[in-house]
N, C-alpha and C positions, 0 to 999 in steps of 0.2 A: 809861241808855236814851237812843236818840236821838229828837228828834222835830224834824219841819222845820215850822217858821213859815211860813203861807202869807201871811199878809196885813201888810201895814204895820204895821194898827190893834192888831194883836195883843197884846196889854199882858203885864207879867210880873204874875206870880204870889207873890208876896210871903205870903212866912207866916212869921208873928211866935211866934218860941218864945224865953223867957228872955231879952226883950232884945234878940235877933241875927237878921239881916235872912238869907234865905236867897233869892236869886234863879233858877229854875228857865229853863234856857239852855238851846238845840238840844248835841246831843251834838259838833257842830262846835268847841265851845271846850271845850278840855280840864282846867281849870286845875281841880287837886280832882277829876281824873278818875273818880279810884279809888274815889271816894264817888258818884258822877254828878253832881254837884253844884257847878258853881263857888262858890270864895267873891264872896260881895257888901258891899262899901261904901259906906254912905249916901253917902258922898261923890263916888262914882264918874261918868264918864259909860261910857254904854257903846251902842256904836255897831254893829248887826249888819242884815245883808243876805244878799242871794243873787248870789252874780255868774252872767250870762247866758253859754250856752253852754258851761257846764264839764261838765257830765255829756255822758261817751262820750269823753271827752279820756284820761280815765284818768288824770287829773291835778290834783294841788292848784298853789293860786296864793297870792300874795304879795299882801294886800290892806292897805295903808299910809296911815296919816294924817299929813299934814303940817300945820303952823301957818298956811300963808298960802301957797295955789296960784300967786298972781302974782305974788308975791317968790322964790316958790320957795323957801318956808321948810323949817324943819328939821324932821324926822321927828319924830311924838311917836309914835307906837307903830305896830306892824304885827301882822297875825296872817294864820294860811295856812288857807284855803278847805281842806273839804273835799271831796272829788271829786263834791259836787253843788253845786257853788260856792256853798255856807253858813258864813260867816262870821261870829265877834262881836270887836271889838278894846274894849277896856278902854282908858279915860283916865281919869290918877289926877287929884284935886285940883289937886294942881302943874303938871299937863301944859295944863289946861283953857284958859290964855291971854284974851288980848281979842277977839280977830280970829277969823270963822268960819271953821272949819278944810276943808281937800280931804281926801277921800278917794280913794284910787287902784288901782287894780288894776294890779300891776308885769308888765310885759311879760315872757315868756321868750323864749325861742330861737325856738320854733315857733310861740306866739301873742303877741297883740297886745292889751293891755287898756288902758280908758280911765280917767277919773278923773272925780266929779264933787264941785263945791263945796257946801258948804253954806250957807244963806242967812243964818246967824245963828250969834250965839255959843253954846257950849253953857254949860250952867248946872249945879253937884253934880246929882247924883242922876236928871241925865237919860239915855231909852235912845231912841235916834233906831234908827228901819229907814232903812240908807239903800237907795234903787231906782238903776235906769239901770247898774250896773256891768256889764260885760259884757269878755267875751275872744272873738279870731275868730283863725283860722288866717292865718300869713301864704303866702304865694305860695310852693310848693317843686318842686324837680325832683330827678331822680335823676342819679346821682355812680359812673361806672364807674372809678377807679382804674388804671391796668395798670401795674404795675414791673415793670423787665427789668433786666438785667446785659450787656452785651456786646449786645447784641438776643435775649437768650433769658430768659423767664419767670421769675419773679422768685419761688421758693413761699417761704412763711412768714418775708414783712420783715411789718413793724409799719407800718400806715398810719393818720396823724391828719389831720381837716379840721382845720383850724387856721379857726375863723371863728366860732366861741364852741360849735359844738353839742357838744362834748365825744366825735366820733364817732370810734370807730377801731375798725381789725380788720385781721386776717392773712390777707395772699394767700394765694390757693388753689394747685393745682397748675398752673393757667395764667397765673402772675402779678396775680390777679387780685382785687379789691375792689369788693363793691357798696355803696355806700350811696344809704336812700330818706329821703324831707322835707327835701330838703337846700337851706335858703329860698335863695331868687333872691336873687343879689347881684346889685348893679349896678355894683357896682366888682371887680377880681379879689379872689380868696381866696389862701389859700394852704393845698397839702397836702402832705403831709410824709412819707415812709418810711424805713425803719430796718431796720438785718439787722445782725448778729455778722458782722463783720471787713468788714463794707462802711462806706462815708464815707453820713452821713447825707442824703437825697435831698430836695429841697424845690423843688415845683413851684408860681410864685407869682403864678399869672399865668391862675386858674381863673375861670371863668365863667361863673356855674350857672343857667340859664336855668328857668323853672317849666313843669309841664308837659310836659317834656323832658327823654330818658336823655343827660346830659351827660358828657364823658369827658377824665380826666387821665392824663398819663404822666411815668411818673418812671422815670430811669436811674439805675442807682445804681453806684457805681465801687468797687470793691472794695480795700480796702486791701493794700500792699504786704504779699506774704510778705519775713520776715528772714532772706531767702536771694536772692542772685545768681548768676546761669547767665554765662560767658562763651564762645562767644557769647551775646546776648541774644537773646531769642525773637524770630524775625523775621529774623535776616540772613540774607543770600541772597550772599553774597561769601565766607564763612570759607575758610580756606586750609585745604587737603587735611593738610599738615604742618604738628604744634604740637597741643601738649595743650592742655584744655579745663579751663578753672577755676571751682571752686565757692565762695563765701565767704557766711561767715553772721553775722547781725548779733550771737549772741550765743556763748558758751561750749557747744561742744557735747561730747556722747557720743561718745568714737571708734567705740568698740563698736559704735552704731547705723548706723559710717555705712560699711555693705556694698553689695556689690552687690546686695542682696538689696532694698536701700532707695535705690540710687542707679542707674540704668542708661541705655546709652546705646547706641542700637536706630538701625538702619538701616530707614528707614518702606518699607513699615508696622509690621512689626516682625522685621526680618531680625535676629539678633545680631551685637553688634558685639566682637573681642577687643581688650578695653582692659583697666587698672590703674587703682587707685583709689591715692594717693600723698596724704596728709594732711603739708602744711607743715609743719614744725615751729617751736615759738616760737609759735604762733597763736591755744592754746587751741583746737582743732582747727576754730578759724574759717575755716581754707581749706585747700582741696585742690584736688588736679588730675589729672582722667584721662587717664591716656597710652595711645596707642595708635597701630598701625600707620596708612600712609597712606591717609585718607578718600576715597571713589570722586568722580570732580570730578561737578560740579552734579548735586548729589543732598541728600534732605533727611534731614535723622538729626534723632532726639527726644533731649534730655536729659533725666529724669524724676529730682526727688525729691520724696521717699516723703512721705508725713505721720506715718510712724512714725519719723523719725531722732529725738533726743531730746537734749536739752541734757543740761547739768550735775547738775540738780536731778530728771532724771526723767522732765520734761514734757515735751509735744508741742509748740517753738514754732508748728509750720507748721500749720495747719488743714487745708490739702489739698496733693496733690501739686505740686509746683512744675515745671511745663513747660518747656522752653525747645526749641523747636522752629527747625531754622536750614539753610541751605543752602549747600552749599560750595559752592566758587569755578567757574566755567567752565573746563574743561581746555582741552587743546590742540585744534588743528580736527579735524574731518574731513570726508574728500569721499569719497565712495561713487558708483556706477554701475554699468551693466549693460555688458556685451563682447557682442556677438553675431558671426554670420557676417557677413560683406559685405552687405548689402544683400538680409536674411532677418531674420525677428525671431525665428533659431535659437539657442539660447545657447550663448555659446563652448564650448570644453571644460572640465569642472571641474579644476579647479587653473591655469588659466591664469596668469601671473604677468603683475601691473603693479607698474613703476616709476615714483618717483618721483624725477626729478634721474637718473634712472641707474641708480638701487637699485633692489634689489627689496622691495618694502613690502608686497603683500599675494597675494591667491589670488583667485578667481572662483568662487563655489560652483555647484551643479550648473542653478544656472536663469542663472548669468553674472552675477550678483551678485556686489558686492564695496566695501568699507567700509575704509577703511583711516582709525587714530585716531591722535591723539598727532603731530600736525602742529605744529610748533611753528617754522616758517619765515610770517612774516607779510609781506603788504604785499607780495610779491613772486612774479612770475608762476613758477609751475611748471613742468613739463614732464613730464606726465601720459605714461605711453606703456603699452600691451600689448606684454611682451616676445613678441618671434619665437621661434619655436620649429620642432623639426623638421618641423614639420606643416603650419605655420602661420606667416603674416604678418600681424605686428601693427601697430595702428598708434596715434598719439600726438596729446594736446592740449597746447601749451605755453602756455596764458594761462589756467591756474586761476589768481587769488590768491585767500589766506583769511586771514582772522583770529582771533582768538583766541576760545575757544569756536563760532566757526564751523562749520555739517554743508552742505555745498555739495554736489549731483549734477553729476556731469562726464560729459559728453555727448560721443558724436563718436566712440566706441573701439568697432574691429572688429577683426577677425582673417580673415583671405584664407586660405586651406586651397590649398596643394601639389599640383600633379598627381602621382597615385600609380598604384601596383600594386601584384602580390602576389609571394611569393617561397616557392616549395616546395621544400624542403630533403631529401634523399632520402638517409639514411648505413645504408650498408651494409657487413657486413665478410665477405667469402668467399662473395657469397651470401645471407645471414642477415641481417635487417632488426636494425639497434642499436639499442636502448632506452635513453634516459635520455643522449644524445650532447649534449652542449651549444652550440647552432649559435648564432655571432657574427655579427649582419651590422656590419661595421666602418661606422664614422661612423655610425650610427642609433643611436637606443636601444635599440634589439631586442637582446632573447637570448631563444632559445627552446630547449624541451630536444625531444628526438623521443620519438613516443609508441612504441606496441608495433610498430607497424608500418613503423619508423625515420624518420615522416615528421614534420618539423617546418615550420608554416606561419607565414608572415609579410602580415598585410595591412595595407593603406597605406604601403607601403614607396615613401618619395618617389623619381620618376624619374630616373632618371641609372646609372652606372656605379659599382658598391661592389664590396667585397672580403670574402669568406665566407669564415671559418675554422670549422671543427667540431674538437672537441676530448672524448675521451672516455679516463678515466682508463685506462691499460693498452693504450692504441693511440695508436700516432704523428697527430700532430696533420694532418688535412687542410686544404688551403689552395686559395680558386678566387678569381684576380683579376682575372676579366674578366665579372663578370657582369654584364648588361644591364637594369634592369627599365623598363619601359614602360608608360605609362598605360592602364590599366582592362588589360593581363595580366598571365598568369600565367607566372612565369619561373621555368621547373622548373632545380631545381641538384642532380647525382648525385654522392653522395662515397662512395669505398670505402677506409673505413678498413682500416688495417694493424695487427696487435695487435701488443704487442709481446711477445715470447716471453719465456716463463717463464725463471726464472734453471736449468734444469734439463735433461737430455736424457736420453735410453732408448734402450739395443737392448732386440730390436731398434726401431726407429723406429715412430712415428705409420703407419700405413697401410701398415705392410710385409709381403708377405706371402711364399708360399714359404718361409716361416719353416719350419726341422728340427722335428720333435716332440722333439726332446731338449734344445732351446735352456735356456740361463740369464737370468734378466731381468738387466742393466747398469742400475743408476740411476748418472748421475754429476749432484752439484750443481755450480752456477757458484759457491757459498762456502762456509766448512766448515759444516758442520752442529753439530747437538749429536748424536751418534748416537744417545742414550738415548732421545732423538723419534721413530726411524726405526725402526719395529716392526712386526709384522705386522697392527697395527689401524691406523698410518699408511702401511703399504704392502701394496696385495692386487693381487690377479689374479683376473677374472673369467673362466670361460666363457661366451662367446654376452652376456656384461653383464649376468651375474646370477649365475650359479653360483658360487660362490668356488670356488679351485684353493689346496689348501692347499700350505703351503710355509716354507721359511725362511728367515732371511736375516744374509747375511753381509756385515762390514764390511770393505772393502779399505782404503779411507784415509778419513779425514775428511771426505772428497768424495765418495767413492764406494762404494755400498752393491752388493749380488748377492742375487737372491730366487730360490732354488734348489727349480721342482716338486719337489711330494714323487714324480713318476713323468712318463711322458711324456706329453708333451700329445696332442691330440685332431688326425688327421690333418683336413685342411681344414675346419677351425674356429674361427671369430675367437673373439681372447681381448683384454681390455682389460686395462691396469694401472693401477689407480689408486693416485696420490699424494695423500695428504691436505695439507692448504694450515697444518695443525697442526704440519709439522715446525714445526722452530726452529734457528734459527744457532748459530752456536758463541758469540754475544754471550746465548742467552736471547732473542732478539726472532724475529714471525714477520715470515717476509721472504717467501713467496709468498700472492700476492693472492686466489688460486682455488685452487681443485683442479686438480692435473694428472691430463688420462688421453692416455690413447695406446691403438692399436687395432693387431695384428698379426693374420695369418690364416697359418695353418700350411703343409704343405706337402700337397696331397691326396692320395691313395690311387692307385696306377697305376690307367690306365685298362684296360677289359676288352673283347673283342674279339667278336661275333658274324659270323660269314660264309657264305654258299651264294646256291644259283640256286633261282630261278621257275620253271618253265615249264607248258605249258599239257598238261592230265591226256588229251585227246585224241589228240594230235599229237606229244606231248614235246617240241615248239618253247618256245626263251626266250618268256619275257614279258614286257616292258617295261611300265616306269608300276605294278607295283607300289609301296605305300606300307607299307613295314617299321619295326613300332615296339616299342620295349622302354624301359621305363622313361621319360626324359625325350631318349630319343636315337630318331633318327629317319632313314630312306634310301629311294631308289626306285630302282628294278632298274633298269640299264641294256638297253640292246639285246640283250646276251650274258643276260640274266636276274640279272645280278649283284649284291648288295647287301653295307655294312658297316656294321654298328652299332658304337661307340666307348658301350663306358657308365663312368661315373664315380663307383666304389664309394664308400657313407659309412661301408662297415664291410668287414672284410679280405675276407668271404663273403658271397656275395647269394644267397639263394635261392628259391625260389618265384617266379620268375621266367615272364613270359607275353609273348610272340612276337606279335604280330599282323602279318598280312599279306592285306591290303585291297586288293580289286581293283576296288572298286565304278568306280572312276574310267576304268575301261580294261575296260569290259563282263565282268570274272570276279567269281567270288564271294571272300568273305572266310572266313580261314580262323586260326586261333589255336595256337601250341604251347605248352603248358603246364606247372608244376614244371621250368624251369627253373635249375639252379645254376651260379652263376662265380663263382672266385675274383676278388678283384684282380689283374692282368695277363697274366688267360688270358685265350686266343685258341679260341675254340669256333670249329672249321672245318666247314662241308657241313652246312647246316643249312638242306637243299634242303624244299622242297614243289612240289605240283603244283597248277593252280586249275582250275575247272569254268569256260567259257565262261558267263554269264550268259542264261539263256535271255529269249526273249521273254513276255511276259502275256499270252495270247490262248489261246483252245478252235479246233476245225476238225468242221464237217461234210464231208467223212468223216472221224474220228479218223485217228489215224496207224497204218495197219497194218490198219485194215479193210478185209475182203473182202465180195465177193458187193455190190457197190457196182454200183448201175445204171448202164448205158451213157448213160443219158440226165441222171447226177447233175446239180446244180445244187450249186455247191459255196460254203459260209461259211466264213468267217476271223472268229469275235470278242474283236474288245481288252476291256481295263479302261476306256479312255475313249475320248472321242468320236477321231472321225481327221481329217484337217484332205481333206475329199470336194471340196476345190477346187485341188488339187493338179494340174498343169496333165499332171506325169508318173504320173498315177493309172492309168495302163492298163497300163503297167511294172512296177506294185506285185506284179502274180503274172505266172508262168508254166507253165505244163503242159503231159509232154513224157513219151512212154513211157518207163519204166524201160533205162536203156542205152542210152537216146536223144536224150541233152541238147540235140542241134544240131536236133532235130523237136520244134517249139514248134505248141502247141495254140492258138490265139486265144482270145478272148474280150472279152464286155461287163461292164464293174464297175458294179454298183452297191451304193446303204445301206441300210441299214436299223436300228431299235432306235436311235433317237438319233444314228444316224452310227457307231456301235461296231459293227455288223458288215460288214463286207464282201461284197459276193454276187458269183461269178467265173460266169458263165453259158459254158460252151463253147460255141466257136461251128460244134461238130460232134458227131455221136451218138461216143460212145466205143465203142472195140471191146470184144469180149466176152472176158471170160476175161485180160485184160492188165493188166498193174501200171503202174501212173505214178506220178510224183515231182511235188509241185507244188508249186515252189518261190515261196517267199516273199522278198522283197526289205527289206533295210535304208534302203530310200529311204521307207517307209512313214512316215507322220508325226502325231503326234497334232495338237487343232485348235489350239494353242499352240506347234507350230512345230516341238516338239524331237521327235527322232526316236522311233516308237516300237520298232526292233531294235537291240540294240550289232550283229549278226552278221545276214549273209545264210541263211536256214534253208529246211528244207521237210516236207512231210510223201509217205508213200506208202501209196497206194491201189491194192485190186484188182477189178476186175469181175466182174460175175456171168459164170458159163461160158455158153456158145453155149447157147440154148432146145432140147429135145429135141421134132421135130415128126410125127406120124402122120397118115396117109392111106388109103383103104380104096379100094382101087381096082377092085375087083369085089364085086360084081353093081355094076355100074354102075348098073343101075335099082333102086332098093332101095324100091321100091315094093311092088312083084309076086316078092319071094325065097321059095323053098321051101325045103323043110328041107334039101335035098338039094344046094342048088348050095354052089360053095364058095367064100368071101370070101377074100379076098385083101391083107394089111395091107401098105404101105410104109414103114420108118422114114424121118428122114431122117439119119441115120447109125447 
């Protein structure tokens, strides 16, 4: 059991059993723990306290006696406080000395304890309390640590204060250490950090202020992997050409060492085609990867693995081994832009510039242009835009460059040609050629013609050139004066000539009059194979569709005969086609198209109508009929004469219709019908007669009416209006007794009904009982100008008879008559 001594004076407890002294002690001395009990010796001193300020420290302390404080004598015993700074130290007989002894409270790390003397010697069997011992904190600040590698965070090195506090611990993920109570020095300290495969880091020159979060840093440098990269990581010059070499400090694994564990990447990480190539003799402590030539200044990684493997198994390399490096500066280059003259237009894409003369590069579509791999130094250039058909270039001769130089060269235009356009026109017979291939000499042009044979040329620079057109199967055409002129269009017409098939026919292309009994003549211009020459490579059309069957016979080698099977079709074209499948007598085909040819036969005599007109009145000719039959056509002469020529499609026509039209010459029309002719008859007297055309108009009086009053009032009315301003309107009638044409009646015209009737007023009573004729005139006109009679006409009228008149001429007084007197009547006839 423990118990704490509070006062100085507090004496032990001595209980005497058998002899043996037993002294009851605070549980702070342990000695005989296990019974609670220290042992006691009369002989003993024994010296117990409390040191100040130890409770809450969490701490025991070192409480020590020495022989003589200001000699600084030797220790004679020590014992350690326990955490409520209660202390007893034993001194044996032997230790007990002359001299009063110190006691001291031993300083630690974090506290500070004092010492106090005693004023006398001690004597066996004495127990002194000693007082005044005490411990106090010394002055601390706080200690942030940061380890790094390269300038990056340093996680899990080992970091010790070196400056007695025993303090250490492992970075965190940001490099980082903290330590707290870490006493004020006033001189530096030193702190220390540690890592697997790193050199040990020691920073000695700390400062640790109280009070204050104070701060060290340690870089730590990583030890060599036992492996070298040539190049080393870092160069910036390595030659494009020459392997790259690996050596390792000890015996390695071949097996490990693939590309799977070695590789070497164009950054970021393009692949690179290289070989892995292990020295031999080496213990496979070196190799070298070979490989095509490296792009110039450009940076490629070498990477080995941490998995290649020695001899024994092991991984010597801890992490991958880098060697990051950059080839050499290639040759120069100089790049610029080409535009128009004096526009910020861009040249044409593909422009060419040279260098010296040569041509070195192109101009892409914005007039950009880069050319690389310059490897003339120190000495001026001669930059230039080659000329071209279009275009005038022009040139900078004081570029220099040097090596790995990228230099813009300024100053390069191109001047653009005064042009025009050039329309090419091939035609052959007529027929627009498709697909003609038109040269314009000295330009670059070639153009081919579209469907409509026309081939266009623009930008054609100004001046005088020579057009050739050229089309397989026709003679080449040639025009060597053409003109072209700025901003026009210089039309150029070719009429190609084809050139005729190796082959000919009767009869001929286009011939016509051909017999109906003809034979076809094919003759070749070289022998044939005849087994080619068959009636599926040779036929005869009617009209260019109907086949004509047939056969055909071989005369020589050259010359074939396609014999109708009957005679052909009077005036009927017939084609013959050659198929373009014959074959030579080599086996080869030798014509380029189809041949055809067109013949037309010979037509059918022609057939004859003939007779006279004349008029159904009079039986006078008639002139100015219009006589039609078929597609053939005549007008009667003065004699009334007409001839029709018709032109049979078959030996017999019949159903044949006449027509004969008078309309044109005031008669009427009139038609003969069923009709039959042979071919080359002549039908004679195929007379008619025509009705005069009458006029359109009604009459009051009709024509032939009697008992018509002496005092008529006579109309005439048309179909349309009559033209009533006709200056000769009072001519338009006349009226004259019957048998009396030269005894003209007068009168006043006037209209009525819209101007469509006429009104003839005589300009006297007409007699009684008399016929008259009242003729109408062909000068009448309707209001439109044109006439309305073909023919002078009239009509006849006859009067009422003389009135029968009575008179009673007795009794004259008819007043006063008797029965008796007698009346007396007078006719008057």
């Amino acid at each position: 059991m423990r118990r704490k001594m509070s006062t100085p004076g507090l004496f032990m407890a001595l209980i005497v059993t058998l002899g043996t002294f037993s002294l009851l002690l605070p549980g702070g001395y342990q000695d005989n723990y296990a019974t609670g009990f220290p042992t006691i010796r009369a002989d003993d001193v024994y010296l117990y306290g409390i040191v100040e300020n130890v409770t809450g420290t969490g701490e025991t302390f070192i409480v020590s006696v020495y022989q003589n404080a200001t000699a600084g004598g030797n220790l004679i015993n020590s014992t350690s406080t326990d955490t409520t700074g209660y202390f007893v130290v034993n001194i044996s007989s032997g230790q007990q000395g002359g001299q009063p002894p110190v006691v001291r409270v031993e300083s630690t790390y974090l506290y500070q304890g004092n010492s106090v003397a005693l004023n006398r010697t001690l004597s066996a069997g004495d127990s002194v309390n000693i007082t005044g011992l005490r411990v106090w904190k010394k002055p601390t600040g706080t200690l942030i640590v940061n380890v790094t590698s390269g300038g990056q965070p340093m996680e899990g090195a080992i970091v010790r204060v070196l400056d007695g506090s025993g303090y250490s611990d492992i970075t965190n993920s940001s490099g980082q250490c903290r330590f707290v109570d870490v006493v004020e020095s006033l001189l530096p300290i030193s702190v220390q950090a540690e890592k697997e495969h790193y050199e040990v880091g020691v920073n000695r020159s700390v400062i640790v202020r109280a009070n204050t979060v104070n701060y060290a840093n340690i870089e730590l440098v990583e030890k060599p992997l036992p492996v070298n990269v040539v190049p080393t990581n870092g160069t910036t010059t390595y030659p494009v050409v020459g392997d790259i070499y690996i050596y390792f400090y000890q015996d390695m694994d071949a097996a490990s060492l693939t590309k799977e564990n070695i590789t070497l990447v164009k950054n970021p990480d393009i692949p690179v085609n290289y070989s892995i190539n292990i020295t031999p003799n080496t213990n496979n402590r070196s190799l070298r990867l070979t490989h095509p030539p490296l792009e110039y200044d450009t940076w490629y990684t070498v990477r080995v693995s941490s998995n290649v493997k020695d001899l024994s198994g092991g991984y010597p390399i801890w992490k991958d081994y880098v060697s990051v490096f950059k080839t050499e500066k290639g040759p120069a280059t100089i790049y610029g832009w080409v535009y128009l003259k004096g526009t910020s237009i861009p040249a044409p894409e593909g422009t060419t510039i040279k260098i010296n003369g040569l041509p070195q590069g192109t101009t892409d579509e914005n007039g950009y242009f880069e050319i690389d791999n310059i490897r003339t130094y120190g000495i001026p250039l001669n930059v230039s835009v080659e000329s071209t058909y279009l275009y005038i270039g022009s040139f900078n001769n004081s570029v220099v460059v040097y090596k790995g130089d990228r230099i813009e060269v300024k100053d390069l235009w191109v001047e653009k040609r005064p042009t025009g356009t050039v329309m090419a026109v091939v035609t052959s017979e007529g027929e627009p050629i498709e697909g003609a291939e038109v040269i314009l000499h000295g330009t670059p042009y070639v153009n081919y013609t579209d469907e409509r044979g026309i081939a266009m040329f623009y930008e054609v620079v100004t001046g005088a050139l020579t057009i050739t057109v050229e089309k397989e199967h026709f003679y080449t055409g040639r025009n060597y004066s053409v003109v072209v002129r700025e901003g026009e269009v210089t039309q150029v017409h070719f009429n190609l000539v084809p050139i005729p098939l190796p082959i000919a026919t009767s009869p001929e292309d286009g011939e016509d009059q051909v017999p109906v009994d003809t034979n076809i003549t094919i003759t070749f211009f070289e022998d044939v194979l005849i087994s080619t020459v068959t009636t599926s490579t040779v036929k005869l059309y009617e009209n260019g569709v109907t086949p004509v069957p047939g056969t055909i016979h071989a005369i020589t080698s050259r010359q074939v005969i396609f014999d109708p099977s009957g005679d052909l079709k009077h005036e009927t074209s017939y084609t013959i086609f050659i198929s373009k499948d014959i074959r030579n007598a080599t086996g080869d085909l030798f014509l380029w198209k189809n041949y055809q040819a067109t013949f037309t036969t010979v037509p059918w005599p022609p057939a004859y109508i003939r007779g006279y007109v004349k008029d159904a009145e009079d039986g006078e000719p008639v002139a100015g009929i219009v006589v039609r039959c078929l597609d053939s056509e005549d007008t009667t002469d003065d004699a009334g004469f007409y001839q029709l020529m018709l032109r049979p499609s078959e030996e017999t026509m019949s159903s044949l219709t006449v027509e004969f039209n008078g309309s044109g010459v005031g008669y009427t029309t009139t038609t003969i019908t069923d009709v039959t002719l042979s071919a080359g008859e002549i039908l004679e007297f195929l007379n008619v007669t025509l009705e005069k055309i009458k006029g359109r108009y009604t009459t009051y009086p009709e024509d032939g009416e009697t008992l018509v009053p002496v005092d008529v009032i006579i109309e005439v009315r048309f179909d349309m209006p009559l033209k009533i301003d006709d200056p000769n309107v009072s001519e338009w009638f006349a009226l004259s007794p019957l048998g009396h044409s030269t005894v003209k009646i007068g009168g006043e015209v006037s209209f009525k009904d819209g101007d469509r009737t006429a009104v003839f007023a005589p300009e006297e009573t007409l007699s009684y009982g008399t016929t008259y004729r009242l003729h109408i005139y062909n000068t009448i006109k309707y209001s439109d100008g044109t006439p309305a009679l073909w023919w002078n006409e009239s009509i006849t009228f006859t009067t009422e008879p003389t009135p029968l008149f009575v008179d009673v001429i007795q009794p004259e007084d008819r007043t006063n008559v008797s029965q008796r007197d007698p009346i007396v009547i007078q006719f008057s006839k």
